[in-house]
C-alpha positions in Angstrom: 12.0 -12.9 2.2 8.5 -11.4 2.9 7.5 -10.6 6.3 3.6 -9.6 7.1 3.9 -7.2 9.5 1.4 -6.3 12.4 2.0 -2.5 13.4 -0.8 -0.9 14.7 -0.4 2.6 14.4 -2.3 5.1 16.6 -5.9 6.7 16.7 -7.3 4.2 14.3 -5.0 4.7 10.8 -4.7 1.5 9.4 -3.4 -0.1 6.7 -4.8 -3.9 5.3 -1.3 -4.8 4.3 2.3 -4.4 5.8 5.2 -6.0 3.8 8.8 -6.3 4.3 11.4 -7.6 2.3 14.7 -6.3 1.4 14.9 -3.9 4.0 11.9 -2.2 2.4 8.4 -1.3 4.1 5.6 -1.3 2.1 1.8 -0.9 2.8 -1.0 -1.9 1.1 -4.7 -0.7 0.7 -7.5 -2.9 -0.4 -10.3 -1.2 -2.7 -13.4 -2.6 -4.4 -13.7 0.6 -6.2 -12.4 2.0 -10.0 -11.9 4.9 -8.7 -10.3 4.8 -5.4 -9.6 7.2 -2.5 -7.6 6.8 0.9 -8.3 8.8 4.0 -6.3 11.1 5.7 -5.8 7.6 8.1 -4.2 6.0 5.5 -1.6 8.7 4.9 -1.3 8.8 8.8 -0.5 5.3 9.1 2.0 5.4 6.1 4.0 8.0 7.9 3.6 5.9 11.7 4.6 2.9 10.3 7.4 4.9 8.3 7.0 3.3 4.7 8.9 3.0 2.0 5.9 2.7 -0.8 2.6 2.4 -0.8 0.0 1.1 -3.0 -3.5 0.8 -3.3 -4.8 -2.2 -5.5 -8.3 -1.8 -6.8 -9.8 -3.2 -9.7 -8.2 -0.9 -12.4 -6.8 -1.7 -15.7 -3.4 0.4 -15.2 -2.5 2.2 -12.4 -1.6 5.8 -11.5 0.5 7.6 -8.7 -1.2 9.4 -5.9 1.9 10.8 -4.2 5.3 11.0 -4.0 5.9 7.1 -2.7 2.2 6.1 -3.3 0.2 4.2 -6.6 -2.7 2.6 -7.3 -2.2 -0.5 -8.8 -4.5 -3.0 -10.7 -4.4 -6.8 -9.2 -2.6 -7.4 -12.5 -0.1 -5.3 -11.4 0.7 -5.9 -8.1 2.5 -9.6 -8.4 5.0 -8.1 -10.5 5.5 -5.3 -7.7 5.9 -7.4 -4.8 8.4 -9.9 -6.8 10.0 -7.8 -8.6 8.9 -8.8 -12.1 
């Protein structure tokens, strides 16, 4: 089961995105760019809402990791994340 989850974590980090299923949190990022970047809010909001993974999907061909729990993904890859394929 997939749960969208509204946590609003404080001084303005935000994620788009907050998913659980199977007892695992994950946020997501939105990005329009090929090359993108999260701010310090996004890593701030990762650790309020305490996730599990996170990924930013952005118009990529393949994606890459950007810390220890965190990955860009392309939109090509992120079905197959969420559902396990």
């Amino acid at each position: 089961m997939y749960e969208r989850l509204a946590r609003h974590p404080a001084a303005g980090a935000e994620l788009d995105l907050v998913i659980e299923t199977g007892g695992r949190i994950i946020g997501i990022e939105a990005r329009l760019s090929s090359a993108p970047t999260v701010s310090r809010g996004f890593w701030q909001a990762c650790e309020d809402i305490g996730v599990h993974e996170a990924w930013v999907v952005a118009p990529v061909r393949e994606g890459w990791p950007i810390g220890d729990r965190a990955r860009v993904l392309s939109p090509l890859e992120f079905p197959g994340e969420v559902f396990g394929g």
